[in-house]
C-alpha atoms as one frame of an Amber mdcrd trajectory, in Angstrom:
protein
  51.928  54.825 266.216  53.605  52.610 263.837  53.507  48.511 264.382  56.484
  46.764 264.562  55.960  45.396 261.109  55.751  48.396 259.663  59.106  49.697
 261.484  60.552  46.198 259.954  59.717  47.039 256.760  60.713  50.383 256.749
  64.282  49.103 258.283  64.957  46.343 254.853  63.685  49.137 252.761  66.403
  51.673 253.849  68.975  48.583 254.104  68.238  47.480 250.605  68.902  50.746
 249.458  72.298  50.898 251.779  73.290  47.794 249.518  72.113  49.302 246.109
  74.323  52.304 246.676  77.275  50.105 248.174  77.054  48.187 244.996  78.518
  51.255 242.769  81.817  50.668 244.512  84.137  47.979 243.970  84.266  44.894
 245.730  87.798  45.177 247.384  87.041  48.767 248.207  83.750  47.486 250.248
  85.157  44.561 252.212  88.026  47.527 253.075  85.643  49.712 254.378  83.805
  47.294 256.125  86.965  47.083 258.126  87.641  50.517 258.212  90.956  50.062
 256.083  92.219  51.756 253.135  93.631  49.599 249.958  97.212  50.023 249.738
  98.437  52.266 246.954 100.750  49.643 245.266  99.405  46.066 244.566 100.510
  43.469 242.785  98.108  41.148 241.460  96.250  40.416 238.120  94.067  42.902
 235.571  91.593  41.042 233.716  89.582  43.443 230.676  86.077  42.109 229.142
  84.587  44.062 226.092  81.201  42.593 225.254  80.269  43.207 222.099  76.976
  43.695 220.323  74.818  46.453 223.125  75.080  49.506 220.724  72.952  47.519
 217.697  70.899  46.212 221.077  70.375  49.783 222.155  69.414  50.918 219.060
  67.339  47.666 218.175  65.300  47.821 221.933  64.287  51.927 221.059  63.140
  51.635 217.478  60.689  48.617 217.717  59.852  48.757 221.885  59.863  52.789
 222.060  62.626  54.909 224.438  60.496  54.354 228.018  60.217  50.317 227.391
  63.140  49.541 225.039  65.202  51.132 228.157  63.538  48.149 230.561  64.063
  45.905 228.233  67.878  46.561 227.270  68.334  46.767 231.013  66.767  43.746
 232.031  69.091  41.730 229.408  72.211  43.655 230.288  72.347  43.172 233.530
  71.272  39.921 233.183  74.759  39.400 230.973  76.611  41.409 233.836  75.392
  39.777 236.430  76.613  36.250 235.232  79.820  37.780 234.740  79.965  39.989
 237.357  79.449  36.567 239.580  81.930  34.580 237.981  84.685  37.550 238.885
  83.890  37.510 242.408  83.663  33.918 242.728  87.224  34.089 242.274  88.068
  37.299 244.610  88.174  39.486 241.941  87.026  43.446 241.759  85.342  45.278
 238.974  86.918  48.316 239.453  85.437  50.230 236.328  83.134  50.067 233.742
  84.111  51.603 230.194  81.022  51.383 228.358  80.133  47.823 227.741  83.657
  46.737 228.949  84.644  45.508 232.396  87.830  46.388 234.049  88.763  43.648
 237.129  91.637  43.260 239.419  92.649  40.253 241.359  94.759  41.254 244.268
  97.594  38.902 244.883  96.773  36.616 242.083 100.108  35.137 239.843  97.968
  35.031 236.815  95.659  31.787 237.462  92.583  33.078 238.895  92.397  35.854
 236.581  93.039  33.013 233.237  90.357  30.765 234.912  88.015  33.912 235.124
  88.283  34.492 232.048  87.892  30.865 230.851  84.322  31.470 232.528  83.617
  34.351 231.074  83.840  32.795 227.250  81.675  29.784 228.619  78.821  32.297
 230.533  78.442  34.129 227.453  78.241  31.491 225.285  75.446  29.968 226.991
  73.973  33.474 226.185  70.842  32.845 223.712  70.713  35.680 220.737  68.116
  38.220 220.836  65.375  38.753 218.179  63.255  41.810 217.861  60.314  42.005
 216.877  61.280  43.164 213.807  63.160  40.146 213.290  66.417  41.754 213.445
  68.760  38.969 215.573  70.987  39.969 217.372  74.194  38.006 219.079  76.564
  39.220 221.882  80.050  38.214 222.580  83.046  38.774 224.744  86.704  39.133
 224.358  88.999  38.876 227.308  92.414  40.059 228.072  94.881  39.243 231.083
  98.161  40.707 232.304  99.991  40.406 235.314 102.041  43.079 237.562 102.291
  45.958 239.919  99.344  48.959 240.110  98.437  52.300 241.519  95.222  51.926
 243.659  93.842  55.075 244.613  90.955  57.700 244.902  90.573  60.868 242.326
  88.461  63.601 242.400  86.308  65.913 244.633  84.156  64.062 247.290  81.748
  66.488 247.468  81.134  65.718 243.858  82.273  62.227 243.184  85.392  59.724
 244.094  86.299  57.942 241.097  88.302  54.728 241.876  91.392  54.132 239.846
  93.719  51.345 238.822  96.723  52.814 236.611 100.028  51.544 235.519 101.848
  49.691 232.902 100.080  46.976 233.922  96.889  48.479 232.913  98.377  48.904
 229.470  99.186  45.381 228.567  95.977  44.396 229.544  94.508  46.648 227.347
  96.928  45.443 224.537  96.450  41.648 225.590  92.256  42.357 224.804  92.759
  44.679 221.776  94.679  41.371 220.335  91.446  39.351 221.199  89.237  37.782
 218.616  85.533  37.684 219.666  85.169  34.599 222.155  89.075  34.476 222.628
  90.914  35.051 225.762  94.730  36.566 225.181  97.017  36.176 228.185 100.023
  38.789 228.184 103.695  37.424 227.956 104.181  37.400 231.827 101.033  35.480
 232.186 101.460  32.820 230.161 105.407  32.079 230.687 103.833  32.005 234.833
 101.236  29.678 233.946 104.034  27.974 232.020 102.880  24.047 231.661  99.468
  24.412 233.350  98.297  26.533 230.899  96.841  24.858 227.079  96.927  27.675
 224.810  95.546  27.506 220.675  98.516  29.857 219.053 100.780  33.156 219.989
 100.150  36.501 218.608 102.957  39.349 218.761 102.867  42.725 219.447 105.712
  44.813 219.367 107.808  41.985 219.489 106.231  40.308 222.640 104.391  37.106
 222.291 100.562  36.678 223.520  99.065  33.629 223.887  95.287  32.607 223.357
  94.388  30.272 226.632  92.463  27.365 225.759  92.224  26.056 228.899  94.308
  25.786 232.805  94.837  23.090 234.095  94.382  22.091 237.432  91.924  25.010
 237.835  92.368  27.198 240.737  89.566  26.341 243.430  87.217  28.860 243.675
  87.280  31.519 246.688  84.444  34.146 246.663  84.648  37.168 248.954  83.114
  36.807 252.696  79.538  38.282 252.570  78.924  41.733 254.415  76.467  41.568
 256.505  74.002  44.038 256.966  74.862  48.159 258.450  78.544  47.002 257.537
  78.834  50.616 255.100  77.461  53.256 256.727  76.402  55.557 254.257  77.912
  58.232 255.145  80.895  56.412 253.907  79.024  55.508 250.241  77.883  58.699
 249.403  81.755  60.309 248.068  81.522  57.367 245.774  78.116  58.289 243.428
  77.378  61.277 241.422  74.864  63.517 243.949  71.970  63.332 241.160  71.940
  59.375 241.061  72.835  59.166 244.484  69.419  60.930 246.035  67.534  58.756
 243.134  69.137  55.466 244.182  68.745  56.747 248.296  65.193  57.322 247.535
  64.244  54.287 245.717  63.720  55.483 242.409  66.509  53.087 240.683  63.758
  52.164 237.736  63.273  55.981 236.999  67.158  56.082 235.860  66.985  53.828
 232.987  65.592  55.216 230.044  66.774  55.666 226.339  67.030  59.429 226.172
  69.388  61.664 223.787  72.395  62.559 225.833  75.470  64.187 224.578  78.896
  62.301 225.632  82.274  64.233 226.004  85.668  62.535 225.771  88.502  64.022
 227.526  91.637  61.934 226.719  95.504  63.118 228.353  98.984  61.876 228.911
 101.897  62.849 230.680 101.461  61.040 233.845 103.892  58.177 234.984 101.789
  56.142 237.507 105.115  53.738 237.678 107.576  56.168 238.585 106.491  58.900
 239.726 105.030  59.013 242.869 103.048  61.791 242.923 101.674  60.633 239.604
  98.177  60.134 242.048  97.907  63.108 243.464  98.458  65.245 240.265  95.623
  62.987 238.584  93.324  63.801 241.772  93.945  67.461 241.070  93.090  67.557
 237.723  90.264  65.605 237.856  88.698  67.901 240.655  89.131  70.558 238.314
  87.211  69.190 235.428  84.674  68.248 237.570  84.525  71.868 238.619  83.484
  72.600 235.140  81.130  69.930 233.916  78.981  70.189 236.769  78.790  74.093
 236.396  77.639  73.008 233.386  74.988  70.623 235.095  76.990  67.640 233.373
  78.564  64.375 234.955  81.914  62.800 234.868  80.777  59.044 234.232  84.075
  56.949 234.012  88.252  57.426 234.161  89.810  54.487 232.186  93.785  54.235
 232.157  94.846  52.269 229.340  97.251  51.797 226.545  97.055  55.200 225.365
  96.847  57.491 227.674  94.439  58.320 230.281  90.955  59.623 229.427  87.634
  61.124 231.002  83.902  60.387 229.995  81.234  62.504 230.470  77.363  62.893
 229.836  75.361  66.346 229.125  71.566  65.392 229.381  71.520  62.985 232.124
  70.716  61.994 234.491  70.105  65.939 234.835  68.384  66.878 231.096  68.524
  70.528 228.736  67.161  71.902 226.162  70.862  73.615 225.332  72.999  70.556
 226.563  74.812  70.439 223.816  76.182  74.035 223.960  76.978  72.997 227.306
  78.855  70.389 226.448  80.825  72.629 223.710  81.303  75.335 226.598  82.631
  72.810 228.832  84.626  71.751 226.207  86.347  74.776 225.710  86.842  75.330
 229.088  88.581  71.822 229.584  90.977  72.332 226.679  92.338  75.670 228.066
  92.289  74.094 231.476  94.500  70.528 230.292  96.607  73.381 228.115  97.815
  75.065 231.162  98.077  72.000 233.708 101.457  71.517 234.051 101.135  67.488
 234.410  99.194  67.167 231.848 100.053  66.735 228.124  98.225  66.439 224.653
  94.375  67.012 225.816  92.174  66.013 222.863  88.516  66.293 223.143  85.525
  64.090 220.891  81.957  65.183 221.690  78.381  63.589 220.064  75.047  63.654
 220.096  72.055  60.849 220.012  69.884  58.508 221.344  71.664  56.276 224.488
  70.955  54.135 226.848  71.450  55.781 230.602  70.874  54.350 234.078  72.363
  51.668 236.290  74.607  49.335 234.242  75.964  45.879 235.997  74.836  43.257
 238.562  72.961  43.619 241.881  76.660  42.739 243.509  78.400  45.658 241.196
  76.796  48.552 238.728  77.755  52.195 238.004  75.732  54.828 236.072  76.759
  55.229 232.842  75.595  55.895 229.319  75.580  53.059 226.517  75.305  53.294
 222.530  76.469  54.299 219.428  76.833  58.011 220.268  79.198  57.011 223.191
  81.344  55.234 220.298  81.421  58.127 218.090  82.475  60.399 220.911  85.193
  58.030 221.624  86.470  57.643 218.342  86.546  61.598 217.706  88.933  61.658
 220.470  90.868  59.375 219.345  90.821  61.452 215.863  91.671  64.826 217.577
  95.145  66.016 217.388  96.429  67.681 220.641  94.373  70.377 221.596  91.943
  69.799 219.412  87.776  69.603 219.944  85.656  67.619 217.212  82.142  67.482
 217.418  79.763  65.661 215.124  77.663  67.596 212.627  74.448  67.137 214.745
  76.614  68.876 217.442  77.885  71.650 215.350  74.083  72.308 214.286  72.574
  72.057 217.712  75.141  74.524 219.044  75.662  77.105 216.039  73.655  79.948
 217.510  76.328  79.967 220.159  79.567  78.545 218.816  81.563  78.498 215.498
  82.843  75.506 214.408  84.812  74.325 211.219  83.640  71.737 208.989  86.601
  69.551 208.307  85.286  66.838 205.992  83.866  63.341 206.518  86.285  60.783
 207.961  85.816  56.901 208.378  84.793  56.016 211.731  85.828  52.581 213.381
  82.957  50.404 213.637  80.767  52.916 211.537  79.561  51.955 207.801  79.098
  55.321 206.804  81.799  58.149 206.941  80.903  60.862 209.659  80.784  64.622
 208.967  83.201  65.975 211.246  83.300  69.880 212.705  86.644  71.381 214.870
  85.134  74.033 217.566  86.267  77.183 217.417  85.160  79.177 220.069  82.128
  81.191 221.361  79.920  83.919 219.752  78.900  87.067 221.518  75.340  88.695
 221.209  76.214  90.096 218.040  77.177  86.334 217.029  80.696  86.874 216.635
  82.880  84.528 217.787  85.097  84.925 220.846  88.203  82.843 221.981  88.835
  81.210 224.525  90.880  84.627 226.297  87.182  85.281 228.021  88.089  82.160
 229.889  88.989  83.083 233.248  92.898  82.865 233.901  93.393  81.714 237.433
  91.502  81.861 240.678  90.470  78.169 241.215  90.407  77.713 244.431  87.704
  81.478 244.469  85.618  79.667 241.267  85.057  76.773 243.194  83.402  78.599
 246.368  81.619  80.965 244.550  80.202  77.863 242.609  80.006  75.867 246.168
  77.898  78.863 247.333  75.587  78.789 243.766  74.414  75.359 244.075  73.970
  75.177 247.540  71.708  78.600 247.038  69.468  76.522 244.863  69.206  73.219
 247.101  68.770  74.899 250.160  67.852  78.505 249.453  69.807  79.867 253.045
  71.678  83.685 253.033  75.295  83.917 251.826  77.359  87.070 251.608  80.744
  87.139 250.339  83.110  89.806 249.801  85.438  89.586 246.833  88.214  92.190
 247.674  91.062  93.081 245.752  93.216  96.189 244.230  92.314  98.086 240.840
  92.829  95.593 238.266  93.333  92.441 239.883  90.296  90.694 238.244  87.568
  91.398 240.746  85.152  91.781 237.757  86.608  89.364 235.507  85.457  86.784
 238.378  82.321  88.623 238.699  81.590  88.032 235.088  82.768  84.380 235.453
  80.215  83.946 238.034  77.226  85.448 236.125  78.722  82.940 233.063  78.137
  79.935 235.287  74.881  81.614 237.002  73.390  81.580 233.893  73.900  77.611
 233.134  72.296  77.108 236.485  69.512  78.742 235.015  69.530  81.482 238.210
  68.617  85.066 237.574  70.913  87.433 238.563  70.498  91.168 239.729  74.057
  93.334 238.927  74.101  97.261 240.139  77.689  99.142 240.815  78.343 102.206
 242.822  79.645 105.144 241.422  83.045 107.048 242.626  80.904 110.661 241.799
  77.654 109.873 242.843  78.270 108.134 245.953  76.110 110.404 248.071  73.215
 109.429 246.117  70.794 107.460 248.394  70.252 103.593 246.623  72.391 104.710
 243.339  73.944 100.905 242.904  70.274  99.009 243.965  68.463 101.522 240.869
  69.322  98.625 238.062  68.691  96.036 240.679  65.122  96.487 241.606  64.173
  98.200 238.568  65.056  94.356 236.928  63.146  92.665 239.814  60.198  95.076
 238.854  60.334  93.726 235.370  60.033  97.795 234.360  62.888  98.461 231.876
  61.461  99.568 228.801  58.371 100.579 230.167  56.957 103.977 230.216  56.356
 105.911 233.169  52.633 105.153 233.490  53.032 101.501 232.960  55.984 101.132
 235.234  53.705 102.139 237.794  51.552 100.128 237.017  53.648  97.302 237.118
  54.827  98.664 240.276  51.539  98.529 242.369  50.363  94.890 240.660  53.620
  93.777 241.814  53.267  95.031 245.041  50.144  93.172 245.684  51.717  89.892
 246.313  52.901  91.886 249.959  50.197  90.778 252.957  49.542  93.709 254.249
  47.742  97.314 253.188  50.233  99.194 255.172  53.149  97.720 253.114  51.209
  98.660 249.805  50.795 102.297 251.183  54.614 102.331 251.368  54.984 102.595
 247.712  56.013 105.964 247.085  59.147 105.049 249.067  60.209 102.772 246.488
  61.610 105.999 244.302  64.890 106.046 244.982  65.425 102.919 243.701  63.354
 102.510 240.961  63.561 105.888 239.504  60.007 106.852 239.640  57.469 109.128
 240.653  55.218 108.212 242.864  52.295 110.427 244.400  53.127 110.468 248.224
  50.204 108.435 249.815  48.791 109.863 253.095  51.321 107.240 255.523  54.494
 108.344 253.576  53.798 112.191 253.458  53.695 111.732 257.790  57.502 109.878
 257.260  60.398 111.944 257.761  63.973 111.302 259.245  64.895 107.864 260.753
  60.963 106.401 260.397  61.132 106.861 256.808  64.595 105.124 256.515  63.592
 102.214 258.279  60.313 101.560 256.779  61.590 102.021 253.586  64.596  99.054
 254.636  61.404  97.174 256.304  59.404  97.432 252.762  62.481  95.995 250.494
  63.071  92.908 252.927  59.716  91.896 253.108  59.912  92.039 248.697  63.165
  90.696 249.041  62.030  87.647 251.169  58.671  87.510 248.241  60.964  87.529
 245.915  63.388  84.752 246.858  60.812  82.565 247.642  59.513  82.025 244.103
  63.334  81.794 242.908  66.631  81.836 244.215  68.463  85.382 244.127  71.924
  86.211 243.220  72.754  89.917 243.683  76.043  91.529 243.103  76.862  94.772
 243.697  80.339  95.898 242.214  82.449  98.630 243.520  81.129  98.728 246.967
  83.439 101.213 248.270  81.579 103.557 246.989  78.655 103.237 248.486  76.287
 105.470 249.841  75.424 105.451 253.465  71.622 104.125 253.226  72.994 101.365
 250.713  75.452 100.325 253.121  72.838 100.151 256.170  70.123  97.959 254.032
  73.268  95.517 253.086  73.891  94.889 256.907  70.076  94.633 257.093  69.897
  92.042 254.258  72.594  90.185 256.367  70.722  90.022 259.602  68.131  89.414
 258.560  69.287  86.037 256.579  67.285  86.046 253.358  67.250  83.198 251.650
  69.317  84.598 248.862  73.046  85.161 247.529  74.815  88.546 247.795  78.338
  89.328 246.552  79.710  92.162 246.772  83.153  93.385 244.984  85.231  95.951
 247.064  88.735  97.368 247.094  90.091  97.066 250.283  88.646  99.781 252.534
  88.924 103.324 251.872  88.634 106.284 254.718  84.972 106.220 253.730  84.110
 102.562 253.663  86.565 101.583 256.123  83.697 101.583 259.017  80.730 100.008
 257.189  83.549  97.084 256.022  84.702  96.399 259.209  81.478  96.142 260.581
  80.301  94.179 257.508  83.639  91.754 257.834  82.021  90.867 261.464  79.185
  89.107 260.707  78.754  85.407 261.165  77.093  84.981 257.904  79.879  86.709
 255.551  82.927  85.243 253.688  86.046  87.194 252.497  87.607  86.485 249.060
  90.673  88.378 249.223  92.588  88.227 245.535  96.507  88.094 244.916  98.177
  88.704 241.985  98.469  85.876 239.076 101.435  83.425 239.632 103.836  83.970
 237.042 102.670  81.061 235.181  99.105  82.413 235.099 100.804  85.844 234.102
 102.345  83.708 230.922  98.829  81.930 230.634  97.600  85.148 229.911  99.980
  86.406 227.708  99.884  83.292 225.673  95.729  83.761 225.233  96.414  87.223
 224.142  98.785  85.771 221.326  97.024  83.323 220.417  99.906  81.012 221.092
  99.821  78.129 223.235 103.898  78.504 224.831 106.158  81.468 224.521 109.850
  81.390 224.202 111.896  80.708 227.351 113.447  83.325 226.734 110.470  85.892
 226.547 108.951  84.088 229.208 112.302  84.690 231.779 112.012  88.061 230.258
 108.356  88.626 231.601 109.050  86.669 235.022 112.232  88.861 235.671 109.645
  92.352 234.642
């Protein structure tokens, strides 16, 4: 038995890493939930931005003299140092970090006219002066500073983005924006107060000058006088968050790191690729279902950076426009992330193209060296990814016109083999000495490496991608039976989904097995399984004599001798010619039927153990009669794999076997429509190679 110290240990263990994960949400948020409340959806209040200068040169400083594994400790040690005395100083005055943007802070101070948020800031410039320059050991000194800006008004609060993947906590509105002017005004060490803010602060506030922007006058605050007492948040005591109610808020990967303790293993100085994803066309003032189209957009890019084992890191509303960052590399690493990256890329563009809300999508993505792991203060951190990559990824963005990808040359080398890319020059980067090499992405190659468009990209069928990709990972975490059904008429993209699947299979790094039935040979015993257990084999290519071979080493990894003696049974499906041994030549009828099913589950459940199985049989309806019986078999008897099978809907032939199939607990239907007419124009518009079509020629192809 355990003691009781032991059990007391164990107990502020798990609660200390209840508070690390409640950290990663915002302050406001936490006292909320502590309450079970929600935050409103409109606040008024005051948005306070902090850039801190100088952690790029840092990052890059830290890795070249200390080395990736300690520079990473080190870096992290004196940026959250920095963040933490910052970090306090914004809750000391009830404010909320609600987002990190690389190495700037994004706070909101519910309620507040202005003069929390000014004094805030005020203590900001005076924590980080008291910040002592860093020397490496090369000598190389290096100095940090803030800049600060406030504004004051009405927000959106609210919640974007697939639980099941991540919540991603947003602050929007034109509020948001003049903040984000007030700080891009901001000398180093200066604090600029937007016009509202200042003409409220009105005599109590000492300010140096005004600076104007589009004719509105910001002021540099000096000092507020009296200051506002200070008024930290209530401390939550301990089992306040249930995590349960934590969990939406992290990215899975970090979260099971940070649940089991393992916080140290995330830092590290590793070469990540970053992905910008900037947008407009959403009125978070006005319109209110500005939210909800965000949340639904958001979902679906997370859809397709994490089938491309990626993360969505931050959403930051600002000045100009909305935008989405993401990392390829961690906290999940590649040896192809950045042809991920690209092929997410791709994806995203066609996806912001034909999302109604959504306007000018403009993509940056890099390559390099950056700092990734937990970023803040014990009170308030987030994951992220810091250094001069992230930059360069930003700015790219910024560079790309609408619909445009541009990748960095290490990018467009990295990813040649499978994409084309055009090599547009070298352009001046912001904050860069030397001019960068720039590339535009073009689209994919095939095997024969030439390039495809992005009409291979699956039109449609969102809500059917995201199950089948529900149903992929959850194959690999927890390796339990799944059958589903994809049913539809001739032509309605049964196989174009199929193929989708494979796509993202593939960037899960899962094998998959494909056979197909056949409309003339569908009394032919095991026709669709032949390609499907010949590829388990591993005997394509091989001649006879070594296929069997292979056959009977393979078959060794079975227990028992009987199994073993069952070879010869294995014909049928794998095309051979076996000897009969002296158990098979006694098996005729209904014994050899189901010791032949009896021999293929037991490889079957081998098999799956070693990796996790994706089979997919197209064209199911015509299926033979023993094919059909080992697929209910496969079913009851749960192995620990994933079968899909494509169908039209049932035939006089397969209308029995289907029905009985449809019955069991452990099977899902997909049943597919026909495109909405705005995927129909999608479509039509790929085929083109135009991104809208006349209204005209589009009523014309509705009305058809």
């Amino acid at each position: 038995m355990r003691s009781k110290s032991e059990s007391e240990s164990e107990s502020k263990t798990r609660q200390r890493a209840v508070e690390v994960l409640a950290s990663h949400l915002p302050m406001d948020r936490r006292q909320a939930l502590s309450r079970g409340e929600t935050l409103p959806s409109r606040s008024t209040g005051a948005a306070l931005f902090a850039d801190v200068s100088g952690f790029t040169r840092l990052t890059e400083t830290l890795g070249r003299t200390l080395g990736s594994q300690r520079g990473a400790e080190a870096l992290s040690a004196r940026l959250n140092g920095i963040y933490s005395a910052l970090i306090a100083e914004v809750h000391d005055r009830r404010g909320s970090v609600i987002m990190f943007s690389g190495d700037a802070i994004t706070c909101w101070f519910d309620g507040d006219d202005g003069r929390r948020a000014t004094a805030c800031a005020l203590d900001l410039q005076r924590v980080m002066s008291q910040q002592p320059s860093f020397t490496a050991a090369d000598g190389d000194e290096i100095e940090l500073a803030i800049k600060v800006g406030v504004s004051h008004g009405p927000v959106r609060r609210f919640l974007a983005g697939d639980p099941d993947i991540r919540w991603l906590d947003v602050i929007a509105g034109a509020t948001l924006e003049r903040v984000a002017v007030a700080e891009s005004l901001a000398g180093q060490g200066e604090v600029i107060l937007a016009p509202e803010v200042a003409d409220a602060l009105g005599d109590h506030l000492t300010s140096l000058e005004r600076r104007t922007e589009d004719g509105q006058r910001f002021a540099i605050a000096a000092a507020i006088a009296p200051p506002p007492k200070r008024d930290p948040w209530p401390p939550l005591g301990p089992q306040t968050l249930p995590e349960a109610r934590i969990r939406p808020f992290l990215d899975p990967a970090v979260y099971e790191r940070l649940r089991t303790g393992q916080a140290l293993f995330l830092a590290e100085i590793r070469s990540v690729v970053p992905l910008f994803l900037s947008f407009t066309g959403l009125d978070f003032d006005h319109d209110d279902e500005a939210s909800d189209k965000l949340d639904h957009y958001v979902r679906e890019v997370q859809e397709v950076v994490q089938r491309f084992e990626g993360s969505v890191i931050d959403l930051t509303v600002g000045d100009k426009g909305t935008y989405l960052f993401s990392v390829f590399g961690a906290p999940v690493a590649h040896e192809d992330d950045a042809a991920r990256a690209v092929a997410a890329a791709l994806e995203l563009r066609d996806l912001s193209r034909r999302a109604t809300a959504i306007v000018d999508p403009r993509l940056g993505i890099s390559q390099g060296r950056l700092h990734t792991g937990p970023s803040g203060s014990p009170s308030r951190q987030t994951y992220t990814a810091l250094g001069d990559e992230t930059n360069v990824a930003a700015r790219l963005m910024s560079h790309a016109a609408a619909g445009e990808i541009l990748a960095s040359d290490r990018i467009a080398r990295a990813a040649a083999p499978w994409f084309r890319f055009r090599e547009l020059g070298s352009l001046a980067l912001k904050g860069k000495q030397d001019q960068l090499l720039v590339h535009r992405v073009l689209g994919s190659r095939d095997a024969a490496g030439n390039t495809s468009s992005s009409d291979d990209v699956l039109v449609g069928r969102r809500a059917e991608r995201e199950q089948l990709s529900r149903m992929l990972r959850h194959l690999i975490a927890h390796r339990e039976h799944t059958t589903i059904v994809i049913e539809g008429e001739a032509g309605i993209g049964k196989s174009c989904l199929v193929e989708d699947l494979l796509r993202h299979a593939r960037t899960l790094e899962l094998r998959a097995f494909v056979g197909a039935a056949d409309a003339i040979e569908d009394a032919t015993p095991f026709l669709a399984w032949q390609p499907i257990w010949r590829a388990l084999f591993g005997i394509d290519g091989l001649d006879e004599v070594a296929a069997e071979t292979r056959v009977r080493n393979v078959l060794k990894i079975l227990d028992d001798d009987r199994s073993r003696e069952l070879a010869p049974l294995l014909n049928p499906l794998l095309s051979l010619d076996l000897p009969p041994s002296s158990l098979t030549a006694q098996l005729y009828g209904k014994p050899r039927a189901e010791s032949t099913r009896d021999l293929l589950i037991a490889l079957l459940r081998k098999f799956s153990r070693s990796q996790p199985l994706l089979i997919v049989i197209e064209d199911v309806h015509w299926l033979d009669s023993a094919s059909w019986d080992f697929v209910e078999t496969m079913v009851y008897e749960g192995l620990p794999l994933v079968l899909i099978l494509a169908t039209r809907p049932s035939t006089a032939a397969s209308a029995a076997p289907q029905r009985r199939l449809y019955e069991l607990p452990a099977v899902s239907r997909l049943q597919l429509g026909p495109l909405s007419h705005a995927e129909i124009l999608e479509l039509v518009c790929r085929r083109l190679g135009v991104i809208a079509l006349p209204e005209s020629l589009a009523a014309l192809l509705r009305a058809k």
